[in-house]
N, C-alpha and C positions, 0 to 999 in steps of 0.2 A: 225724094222717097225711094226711088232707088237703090241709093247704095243701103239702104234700112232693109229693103227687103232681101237684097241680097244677103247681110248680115243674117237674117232671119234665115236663109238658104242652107248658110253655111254651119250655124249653129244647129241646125234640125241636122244636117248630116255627121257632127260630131256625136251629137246626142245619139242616133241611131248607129253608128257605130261602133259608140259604147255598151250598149244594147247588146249589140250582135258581137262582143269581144268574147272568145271564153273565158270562163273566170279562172281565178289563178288559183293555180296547186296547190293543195292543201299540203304540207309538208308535215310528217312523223316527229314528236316532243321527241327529242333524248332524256331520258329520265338517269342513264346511269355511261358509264366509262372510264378510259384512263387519259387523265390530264395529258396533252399533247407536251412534248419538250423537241428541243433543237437537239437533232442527232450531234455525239458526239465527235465521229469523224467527220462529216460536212462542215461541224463548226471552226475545227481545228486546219481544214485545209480553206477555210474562206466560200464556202460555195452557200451561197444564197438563190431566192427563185420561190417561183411558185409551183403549185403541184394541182392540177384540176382530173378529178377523179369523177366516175358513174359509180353511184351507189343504189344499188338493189336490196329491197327490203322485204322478209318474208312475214310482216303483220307483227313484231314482235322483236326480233333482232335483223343482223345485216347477210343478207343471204349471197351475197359477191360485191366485192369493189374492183372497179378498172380504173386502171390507170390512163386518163390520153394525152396527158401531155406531164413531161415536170424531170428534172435531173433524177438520175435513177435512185440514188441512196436518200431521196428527200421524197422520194415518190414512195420504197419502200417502207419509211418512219409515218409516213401519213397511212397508207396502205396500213399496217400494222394496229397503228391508233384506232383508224373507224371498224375494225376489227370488235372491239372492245366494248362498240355503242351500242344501249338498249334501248329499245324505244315504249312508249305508251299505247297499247293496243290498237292497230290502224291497220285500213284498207293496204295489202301490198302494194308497194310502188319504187319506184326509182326517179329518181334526179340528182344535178350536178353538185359537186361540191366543191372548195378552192381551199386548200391548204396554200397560206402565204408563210414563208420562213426570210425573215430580215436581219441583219447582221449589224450590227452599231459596235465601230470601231473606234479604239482608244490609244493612240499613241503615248509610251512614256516612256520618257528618255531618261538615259542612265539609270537604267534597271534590266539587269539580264533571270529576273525571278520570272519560271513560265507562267501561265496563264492562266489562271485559274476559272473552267469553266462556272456555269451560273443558270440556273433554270429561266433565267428572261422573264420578260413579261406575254402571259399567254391572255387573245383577246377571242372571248366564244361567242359567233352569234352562230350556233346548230340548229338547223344543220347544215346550214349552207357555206358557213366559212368560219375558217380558223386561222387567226393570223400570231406567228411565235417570233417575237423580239428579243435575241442575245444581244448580251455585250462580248466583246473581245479585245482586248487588253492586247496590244501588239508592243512587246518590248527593243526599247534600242537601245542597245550596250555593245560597248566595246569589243565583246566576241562574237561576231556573226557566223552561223552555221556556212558550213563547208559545202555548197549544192555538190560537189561532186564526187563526194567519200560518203559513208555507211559505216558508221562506228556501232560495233557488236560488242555491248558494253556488259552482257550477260549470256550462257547458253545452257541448256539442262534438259534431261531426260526423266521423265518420273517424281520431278522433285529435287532432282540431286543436280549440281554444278556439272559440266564436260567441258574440257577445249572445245573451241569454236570452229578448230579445223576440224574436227568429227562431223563437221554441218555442212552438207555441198547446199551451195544456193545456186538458183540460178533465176534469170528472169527472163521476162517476155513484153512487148510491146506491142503495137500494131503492124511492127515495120518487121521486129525482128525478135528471134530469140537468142539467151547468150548467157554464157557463164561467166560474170565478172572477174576481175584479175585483183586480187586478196593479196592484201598487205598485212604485216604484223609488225609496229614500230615497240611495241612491247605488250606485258600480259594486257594492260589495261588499254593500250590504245591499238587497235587493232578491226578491222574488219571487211572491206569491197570497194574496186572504185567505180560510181558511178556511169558508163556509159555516155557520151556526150550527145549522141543522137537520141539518149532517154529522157532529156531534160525539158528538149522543144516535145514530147507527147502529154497527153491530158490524163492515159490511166494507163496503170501496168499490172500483170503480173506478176508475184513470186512462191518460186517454190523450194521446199527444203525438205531433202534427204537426210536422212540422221543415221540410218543403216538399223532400225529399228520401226522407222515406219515416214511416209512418205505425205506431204501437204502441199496444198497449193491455196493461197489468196487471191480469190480474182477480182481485177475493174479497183483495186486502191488509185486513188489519186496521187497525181505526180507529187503532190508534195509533198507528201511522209517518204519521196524518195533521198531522203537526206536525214543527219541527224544520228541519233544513236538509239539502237535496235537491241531488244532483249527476247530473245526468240529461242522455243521449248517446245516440248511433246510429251504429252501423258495420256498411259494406258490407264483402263481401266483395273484394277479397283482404283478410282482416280483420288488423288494423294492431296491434302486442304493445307493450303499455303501458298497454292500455286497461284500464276495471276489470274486464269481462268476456272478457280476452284469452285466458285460460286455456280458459275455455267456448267461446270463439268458433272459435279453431285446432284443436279437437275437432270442429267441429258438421258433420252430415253435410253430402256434397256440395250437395244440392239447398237448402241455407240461404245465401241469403245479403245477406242483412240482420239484426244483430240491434239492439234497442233495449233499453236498462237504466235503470233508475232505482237510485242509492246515499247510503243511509240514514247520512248521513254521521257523526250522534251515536251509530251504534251498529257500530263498527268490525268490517268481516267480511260486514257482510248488502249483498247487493247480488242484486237481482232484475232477471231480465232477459228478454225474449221476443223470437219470431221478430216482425219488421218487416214489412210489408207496402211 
């Protein structure tokens, strides 16, 4: 009889501790927002991870998101998204949330055709977690990208073509800053070589002078540090055709200069910032 009463001991003290648990959080319905996708420069340099956020809610939409843990441009893309969420009329509150970004890759040989990104599969349980599955299509062909040259396969001011030597670049790293040393084997093949000590860092700076106005890219990953580069600047009244035409005919009144760089081998990414 013993071990029965003990049983009876141990049962009574689960039971009252469940008793004396607080109940769990009532958590705010999302009722509206924008469909999460896999950013497209993280997708194109490989960077996967999760992203865990604090979200503050003011009875109605989202009154602050923090970021505490998560790669910054995938921290950004989640940041951004819960932005965007509404909720069902509730008590103000805050709790965590998990942006998961997963990357499913695809090798296939004898194909130098780029990649073509793909919305993934997006899995909603909100508001606690969002988990985004790309594919990625890695080709292996016979022409492997050069790590150590920067082919400047396009250059323009307003809309209109310039030489490329009108374009001082330069870049920056963690270690160093430095003006690369510019080759021109002809009109078409032409552009910077690499830095050897930029190869082993994980993110760099670039900036480009055009003698018309002045831009810097900051925190891109090393790996667009290669490849062939179509890089531009346009004022305001900003001119449609451009790559950043889209962006540009949006941007508030007080912008008006932007500068872009487009990652030409990887169709769709094209990053661009206000010009000085």
């Amino acid at each position: 009889m013993t071990w029965l009463r003990s049983l009876v001991v141990v049962l009574g003290c689960v039971a009252l501790s469940a008793q004396n648990a607080p109940p769990a959080q009532k958590l705010p319905v999302v009722k509206s927002g924008d469909m999460p996708l896999y950013p497209p420069l993280p997708r194109v340099a490989r960077i996967q991870g999760d992203v865990h956020l604090r979200i503050t809610t003011d009875g109605a939409a989202v009154a602050s998101v923090t970021v505490e843990s998560g790669q910054p441009m995938l921290a950004k893309a989640a940041q951004e998204n819960v932005k965007t969420w509404k909720f069902e009329p509730h008590e103000p509150t805050s709790f965590p949330a998990l942006f998961s970004y997963h990357l499913e890759e695809e090798l296939v040989t004898h194909l130098c055709d780029p990649d073509v990104p793909d919305n993934g599969t997006v899995v909603l349980k909100l508001p606690r977690e969002v988990d985004i599955t790309s594919h990625a299509r890695i080709p292996d062909c016979e022409q492997p990208i050069d790590p150590s040259r920067v082919f400047l396969t396009a250059c323009e001011m307003d809309g209109a073509p310039v030489p490329c030597e009108k374009l001082e670049i330069s870049l920056k790293s963690s270690l160093r800053s430095v003006v690369p040393i510019r080759f021109k084997e002809s009109e078409q093949k032409q552009g910077f070589l690499v830095p050897e000590d930029f190869q082993s860092q994980e993110n760099f700076d670039v900036s480009v002078e055009t003698g018309r106005g002045k831009f810097t890219v900051a925190k891109l990953n090393i790996g667009f540090l290669k490849g062939e580069w179509h890089v531009g600047i346009d004022h305001a009244p900003f001119k449609e055709g451009t790559p950043v035409s889209d962006q540009a005919l949006k941007a508030p009144p007080g912008i008006r200069c932007i500068g872009f760089v487009v990652f030409e081998g990887e169709p769709g990414v094209v990053t661009y910032t206000k010009c000085d």
